[in-house]
VOBAVEX-986887 format. One record per atom (N, C-alpha, C): x, y negated, z negated. Coordinates in steps of 0.02 Angstrom, whole numbers, padded with zeros to 5 digits, always signed. Each point is the difference from the previous one (the first is absolute). Example, Ala and Ser with C-alpha at 12.3 -4.5 7.8 and 13.67 -1.06 7.14 Angstrom:
+00660+00284-00390
-00045-00059+00000
+00045-00060+00000
-00018-00053+00036
+00042-00059-00003
-00039-00055-00037
REM end
This chain:
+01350-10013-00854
+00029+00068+00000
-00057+00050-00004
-00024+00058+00026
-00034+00047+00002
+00049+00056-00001
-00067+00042-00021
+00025+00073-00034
-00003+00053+00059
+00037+00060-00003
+00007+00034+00088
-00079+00054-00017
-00012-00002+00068
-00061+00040-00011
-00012+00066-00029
-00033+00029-00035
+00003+00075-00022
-00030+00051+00049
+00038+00062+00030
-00012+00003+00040
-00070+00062-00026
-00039-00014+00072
-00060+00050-00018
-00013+00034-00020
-00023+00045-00044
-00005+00082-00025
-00046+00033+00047
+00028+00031+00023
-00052+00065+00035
-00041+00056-00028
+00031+00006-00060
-00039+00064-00013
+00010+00002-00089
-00033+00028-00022
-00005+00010-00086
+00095+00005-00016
+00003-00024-00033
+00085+00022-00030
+00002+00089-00026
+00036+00030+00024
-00002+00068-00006
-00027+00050+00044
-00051-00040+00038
-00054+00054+00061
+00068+00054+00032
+00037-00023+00021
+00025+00017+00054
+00038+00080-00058
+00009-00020-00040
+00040+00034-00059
-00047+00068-00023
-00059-00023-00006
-00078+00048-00028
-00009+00034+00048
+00016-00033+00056
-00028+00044+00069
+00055+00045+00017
+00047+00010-00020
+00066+00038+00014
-00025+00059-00040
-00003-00008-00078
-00027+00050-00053
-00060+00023+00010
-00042-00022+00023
-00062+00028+00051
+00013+00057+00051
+00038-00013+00037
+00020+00050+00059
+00040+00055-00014
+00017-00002-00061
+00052+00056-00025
-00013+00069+00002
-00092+00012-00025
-00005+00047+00020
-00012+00037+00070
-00001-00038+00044
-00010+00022+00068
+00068+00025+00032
+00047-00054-00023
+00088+00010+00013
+00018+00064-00012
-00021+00014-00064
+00009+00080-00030
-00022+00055+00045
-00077-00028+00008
-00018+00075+00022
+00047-00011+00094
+00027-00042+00004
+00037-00005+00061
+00042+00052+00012
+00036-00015-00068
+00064+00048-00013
-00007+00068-00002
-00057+00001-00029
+00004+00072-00023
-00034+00044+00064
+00004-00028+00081
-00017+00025+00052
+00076+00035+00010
+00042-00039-00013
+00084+00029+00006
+00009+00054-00061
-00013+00037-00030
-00020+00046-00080
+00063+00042+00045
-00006+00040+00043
+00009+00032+00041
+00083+00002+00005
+00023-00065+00045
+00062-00043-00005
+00038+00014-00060
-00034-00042-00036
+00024-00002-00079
+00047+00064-00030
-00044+00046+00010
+00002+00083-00006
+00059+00019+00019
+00006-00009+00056
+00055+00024+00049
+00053-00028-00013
+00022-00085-00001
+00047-00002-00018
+00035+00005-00089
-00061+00011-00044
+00022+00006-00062
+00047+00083-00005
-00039+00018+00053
+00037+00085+00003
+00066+00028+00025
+00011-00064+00056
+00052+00001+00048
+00051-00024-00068
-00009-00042-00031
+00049-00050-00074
+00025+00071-00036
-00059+00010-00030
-00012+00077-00036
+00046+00039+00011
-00008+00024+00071
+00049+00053+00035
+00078-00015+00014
+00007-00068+00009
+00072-00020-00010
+00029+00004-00046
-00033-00017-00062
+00021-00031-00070
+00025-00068-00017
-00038-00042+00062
+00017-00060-00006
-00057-00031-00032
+00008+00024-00106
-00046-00035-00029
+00028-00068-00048
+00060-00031+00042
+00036-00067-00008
-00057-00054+00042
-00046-00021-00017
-00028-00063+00033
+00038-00054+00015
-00005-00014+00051
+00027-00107-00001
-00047-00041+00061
-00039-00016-00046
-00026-00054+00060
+00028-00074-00017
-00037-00027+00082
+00044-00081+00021
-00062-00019+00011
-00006-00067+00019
-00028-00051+00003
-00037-00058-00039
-00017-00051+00045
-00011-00060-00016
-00064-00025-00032
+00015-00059-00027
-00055-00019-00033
-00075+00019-00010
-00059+00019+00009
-00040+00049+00002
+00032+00074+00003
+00032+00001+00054
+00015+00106+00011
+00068+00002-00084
+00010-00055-00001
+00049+00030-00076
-00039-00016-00047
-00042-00032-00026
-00044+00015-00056
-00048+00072+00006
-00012+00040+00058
-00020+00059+00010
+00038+00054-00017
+00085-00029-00002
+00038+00052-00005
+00007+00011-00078
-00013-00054+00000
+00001-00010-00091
-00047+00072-00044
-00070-00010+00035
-00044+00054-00032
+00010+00069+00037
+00041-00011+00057
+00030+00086+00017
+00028+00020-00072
+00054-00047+00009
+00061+00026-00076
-00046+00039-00043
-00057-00026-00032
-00051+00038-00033
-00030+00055+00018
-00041-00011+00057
-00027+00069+00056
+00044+00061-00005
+00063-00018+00020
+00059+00063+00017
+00015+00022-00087
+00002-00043-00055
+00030+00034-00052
-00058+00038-00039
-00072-00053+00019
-00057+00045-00040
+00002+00059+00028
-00022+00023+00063
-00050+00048+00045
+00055+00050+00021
+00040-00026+00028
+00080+00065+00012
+00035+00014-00039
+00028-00047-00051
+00040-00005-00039
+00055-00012+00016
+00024-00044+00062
+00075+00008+00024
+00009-00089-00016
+00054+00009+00029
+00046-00080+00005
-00016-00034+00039
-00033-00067-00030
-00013-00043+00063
+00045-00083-00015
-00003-00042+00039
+00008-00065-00016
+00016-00054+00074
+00009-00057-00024
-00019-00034+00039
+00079-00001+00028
+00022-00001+00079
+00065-00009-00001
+00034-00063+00040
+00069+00014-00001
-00010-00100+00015
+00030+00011+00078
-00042-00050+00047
+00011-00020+00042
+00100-00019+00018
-00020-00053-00057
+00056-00043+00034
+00080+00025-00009
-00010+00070-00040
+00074+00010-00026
+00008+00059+00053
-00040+00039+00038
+00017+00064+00058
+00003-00065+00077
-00059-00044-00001
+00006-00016+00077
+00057-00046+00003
+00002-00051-00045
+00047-00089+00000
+00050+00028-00032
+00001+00043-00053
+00086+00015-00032
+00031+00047+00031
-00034+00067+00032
+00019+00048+00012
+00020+00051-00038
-00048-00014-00059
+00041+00056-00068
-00052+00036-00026
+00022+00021-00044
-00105+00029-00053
+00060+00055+00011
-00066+00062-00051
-00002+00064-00011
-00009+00030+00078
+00012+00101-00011
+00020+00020+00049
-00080+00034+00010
-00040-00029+00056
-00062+00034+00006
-00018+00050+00022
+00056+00073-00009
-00026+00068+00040
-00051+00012-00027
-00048+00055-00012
-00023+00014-00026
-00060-00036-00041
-00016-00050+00037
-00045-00044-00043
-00067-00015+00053
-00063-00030-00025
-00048-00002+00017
+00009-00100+00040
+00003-00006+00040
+00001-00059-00002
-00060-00036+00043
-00063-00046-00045
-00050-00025+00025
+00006-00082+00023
-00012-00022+00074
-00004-00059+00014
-00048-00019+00007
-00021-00057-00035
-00070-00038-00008
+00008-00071+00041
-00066+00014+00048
+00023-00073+00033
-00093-00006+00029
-00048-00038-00021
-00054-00011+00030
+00011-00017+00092
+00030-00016+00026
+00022-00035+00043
+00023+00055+00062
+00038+00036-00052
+00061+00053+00047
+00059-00006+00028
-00011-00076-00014
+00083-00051+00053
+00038-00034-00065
-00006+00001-00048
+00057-00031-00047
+00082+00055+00024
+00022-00062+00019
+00063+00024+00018
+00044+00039-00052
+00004-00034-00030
+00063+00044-00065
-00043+00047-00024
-00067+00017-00020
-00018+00053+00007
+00021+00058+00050
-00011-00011+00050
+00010+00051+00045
+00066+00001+00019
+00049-00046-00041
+00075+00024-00001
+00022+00045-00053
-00034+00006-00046
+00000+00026-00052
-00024+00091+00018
-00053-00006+00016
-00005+00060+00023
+00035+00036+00041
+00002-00031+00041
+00042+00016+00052
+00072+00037-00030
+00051-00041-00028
+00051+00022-00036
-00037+00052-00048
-00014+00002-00034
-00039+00051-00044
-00004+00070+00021
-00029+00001+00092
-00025+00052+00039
+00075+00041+00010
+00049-00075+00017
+00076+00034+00014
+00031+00038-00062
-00029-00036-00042
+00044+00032-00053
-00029+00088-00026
-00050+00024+00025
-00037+00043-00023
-00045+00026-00046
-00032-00079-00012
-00055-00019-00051
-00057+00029+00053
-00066+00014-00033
-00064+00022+00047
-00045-00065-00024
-00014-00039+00062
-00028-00065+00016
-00050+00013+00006
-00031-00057-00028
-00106-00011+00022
-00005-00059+00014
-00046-00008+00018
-00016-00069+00006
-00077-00005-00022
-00007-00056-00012
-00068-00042-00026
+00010-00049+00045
-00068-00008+00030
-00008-00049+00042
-00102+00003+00026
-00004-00067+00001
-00067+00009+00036
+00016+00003+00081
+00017+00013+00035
+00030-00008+00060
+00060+00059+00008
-00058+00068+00034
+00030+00072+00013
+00069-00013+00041
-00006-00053+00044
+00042-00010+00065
+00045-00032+00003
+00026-00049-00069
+00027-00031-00021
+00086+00018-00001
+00028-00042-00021
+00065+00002+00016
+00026+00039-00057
-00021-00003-00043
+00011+00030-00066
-00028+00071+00003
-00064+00006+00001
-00019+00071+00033
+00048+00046+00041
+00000-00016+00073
+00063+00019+00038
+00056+00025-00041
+00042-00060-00032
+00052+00046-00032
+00017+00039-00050
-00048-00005-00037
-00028+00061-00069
+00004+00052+00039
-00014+00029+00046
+00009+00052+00035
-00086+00047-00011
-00032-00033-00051
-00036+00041-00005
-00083-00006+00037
-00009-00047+00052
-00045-00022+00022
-00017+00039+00077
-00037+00037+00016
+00031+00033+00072
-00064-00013+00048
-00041-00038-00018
-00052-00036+00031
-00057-00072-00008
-00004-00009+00052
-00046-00076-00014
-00077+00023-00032
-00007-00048-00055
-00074-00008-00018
-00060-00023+00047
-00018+00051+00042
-00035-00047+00054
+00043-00031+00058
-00055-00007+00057
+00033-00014+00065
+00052-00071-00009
+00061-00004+00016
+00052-00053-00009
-00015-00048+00040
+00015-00061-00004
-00012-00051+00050
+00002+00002+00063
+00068+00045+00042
+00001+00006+00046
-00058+00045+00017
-00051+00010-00012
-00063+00037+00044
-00036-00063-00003
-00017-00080-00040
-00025-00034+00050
+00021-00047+00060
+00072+00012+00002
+00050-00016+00027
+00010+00032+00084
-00007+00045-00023
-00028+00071+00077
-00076-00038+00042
-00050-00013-00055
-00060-00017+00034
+00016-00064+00044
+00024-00059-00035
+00009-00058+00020
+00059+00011+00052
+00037+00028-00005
+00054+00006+00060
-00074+00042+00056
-00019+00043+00020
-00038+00020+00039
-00035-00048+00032
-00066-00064-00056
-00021-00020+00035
+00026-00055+00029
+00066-00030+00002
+00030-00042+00008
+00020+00028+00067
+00048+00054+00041
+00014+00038+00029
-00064-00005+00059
-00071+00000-00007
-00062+00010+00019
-00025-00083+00039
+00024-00031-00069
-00033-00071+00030
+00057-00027+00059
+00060+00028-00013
+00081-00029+00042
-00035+00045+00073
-00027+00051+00019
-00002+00019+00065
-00085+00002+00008
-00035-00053-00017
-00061-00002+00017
-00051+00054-00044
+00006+00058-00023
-00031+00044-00019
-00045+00003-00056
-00058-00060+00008
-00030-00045-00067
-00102+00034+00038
-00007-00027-00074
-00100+00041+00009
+00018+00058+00001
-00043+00023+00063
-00017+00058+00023
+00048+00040+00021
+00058-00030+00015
+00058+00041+00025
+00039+00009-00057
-00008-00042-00082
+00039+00050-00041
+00014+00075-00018
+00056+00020-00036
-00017+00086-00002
-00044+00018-00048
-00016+00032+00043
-00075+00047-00030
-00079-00037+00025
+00025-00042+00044
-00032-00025+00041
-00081-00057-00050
-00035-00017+00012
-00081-00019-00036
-00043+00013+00008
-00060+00004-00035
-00056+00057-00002
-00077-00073-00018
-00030+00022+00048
-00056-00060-00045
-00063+00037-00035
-00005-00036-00034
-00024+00049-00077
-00042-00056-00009
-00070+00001+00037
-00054-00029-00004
+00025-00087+00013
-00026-00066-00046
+00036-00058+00014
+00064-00009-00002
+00040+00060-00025
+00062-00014-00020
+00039+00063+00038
+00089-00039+00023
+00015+00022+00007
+00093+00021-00037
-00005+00072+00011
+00039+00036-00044
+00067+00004+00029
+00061-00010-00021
+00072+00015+00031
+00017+00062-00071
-00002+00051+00030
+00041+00057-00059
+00051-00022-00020
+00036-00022+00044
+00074-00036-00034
+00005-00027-00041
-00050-00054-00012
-00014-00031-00076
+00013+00035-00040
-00017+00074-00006
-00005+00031-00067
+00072+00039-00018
+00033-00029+00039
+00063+00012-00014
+00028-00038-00072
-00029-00057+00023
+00008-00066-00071
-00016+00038-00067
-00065+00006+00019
-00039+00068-00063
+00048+00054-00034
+00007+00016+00049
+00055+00060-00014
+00058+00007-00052
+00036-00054+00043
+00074-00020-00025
-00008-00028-00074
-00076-00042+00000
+00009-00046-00073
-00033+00051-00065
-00033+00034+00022
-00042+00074-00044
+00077+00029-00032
+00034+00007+00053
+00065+00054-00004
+00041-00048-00039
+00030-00076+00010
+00049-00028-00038
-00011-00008-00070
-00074-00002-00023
-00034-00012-00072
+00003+00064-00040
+00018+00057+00027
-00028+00071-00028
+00059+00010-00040
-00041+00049-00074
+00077+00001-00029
-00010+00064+00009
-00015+00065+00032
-00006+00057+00004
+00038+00021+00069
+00004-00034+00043
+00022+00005+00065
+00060+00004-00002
+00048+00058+00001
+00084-00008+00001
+00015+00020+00064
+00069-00044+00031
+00003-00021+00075
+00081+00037-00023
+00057+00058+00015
+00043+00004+00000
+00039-00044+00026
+00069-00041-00023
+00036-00007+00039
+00060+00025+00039
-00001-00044+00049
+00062+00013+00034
+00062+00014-00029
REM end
C-alpha cells in the first residue's frame, strides 16, 4: 500500500496573499484617479435624499459592503447596510426602494442576480451605481450611471483585424496594404501596423473616455 503523492508547492504559503497586501497601495492610488466620479455621484445621492444605502453582492464585493455600512455611517452619517439578494430577486418581496441609494458590487460586472437586483431597484425609483472593475459591463450598463468606455473597447481591435482580413481575402497584402509601405533603411515599415499600437495604448488607458452609443 503507498501513500498518494503530496502535491508540489509552488510558492511560499501565503506569497500569493502578501503580494495582494503589497499592491494595495497602488490599487488606491488607482481609485483615487476616479476622486472626481466619486464626487459626483455622492452629490447626485445628496441631491435626491437618497441617504438610505443598500448594497448587494457576493462573496468578496459583500465583505466590501460590509465596510461601506461603516464608510456611509462614519463619513455621511446616513443609513447603510448590506441588502439581501435573495428576498427582492427569488421571493419577490423586501422593502419599498424609492428613494434609496442602491450600490451593486460585482468585480466581474456579469453576476446575474446582481444586475437583477439593480435593475428592479432602477424600476422601482431607487438611484443605482454600480461597482465594477469592468466600465462596460453588464452591471455598469444598467446602473444607469456609466455613459462611457474606459478606453478603446474591444471592438476597435476587432475593426483592425476585420480590415486586414478584408485585405488578405482580395489580394491587398505588403505593399498594397492601406497606407501602403515605406522602406526605412534595412527595414521595412507598413503604417498600418501602428494601428495595433494605437488600439492597444487606447484599450489600457484609464484616462481615455469613449462615449457610448
Amino acid at each position: 500500500m503507498s501513500l498518494p503523492e503530496t502535491a508540489p508547492v509552488t510558492q511560499a504559503p501565503g506569497a500569493h496573499f502578501l503580494a495582494e497586501i503589497r499592491a494595495q497601495p497602488q490599487a488606491l492610488a488607482g481609485l483615487l484617479e476616479h476622486e472626481a466620479d466619486y464626487a459626483r455621484v455622492a452629490a447626485t445621492a445628496h441631491d435626491r435624499g437618497a441617504t438610505i444605502v443598500r448594497m448587494v453582492g457576493h462573496g468578496s464585493s459583500d465583505n466590501a459592503a460590509s465596510y461601506g455600512v461603516y464608510a456611509f455611517g462614519l463619513l455621511p452619517r446616513w443609513t447603510a447596510m448590506r441588502d439581501s439578494i435573495t428576498l427582492r430577486v427569488y421571493y419577490e418581496s423586501g422593502p419599498d426602494l424609492a428613494g434609496s441609494t442602491v450600490i451593486g458590487l460585482s468585480q466581474s460586472g456579469q453576476t446575474q442576480d446582481v444586475i437583477e437586483f439593480v435593475s428592479l431597484a432602477r424600476a422601482a425609483g431607487a438611484f443605482t451605481v454600480a461597482l465594477t472593475n469592468d466600465p462596460s459591463s453588464a452591471l455598469a450598463d444598467e446602473s444607469g450611471k456609466v455613459r462611457y468606455f474606459e478606453g478603446v473597447p474591444v471592438t476597435g481591435s476587432l475593426i483592425v483585424v476585420a480590415v486586414l482580413a478584408v485585405s488578405a481575402l482580395t489580394g491587398h497584402l505588403g505593399a498594397r496594404l492601406p497606407l501602403g509601405a515605406h522602406q526605412l533603411g534595412p527595414f521595412v515599415l507598413h503604417p498600418f501596423s501602428l494601428a495595433y499600437l494605437a488600439v492597444g495604448c487606447g484599450m489600457v488607458s484609464k484616462r481615455l473616455h469613449i462615449p457610448k452609443p
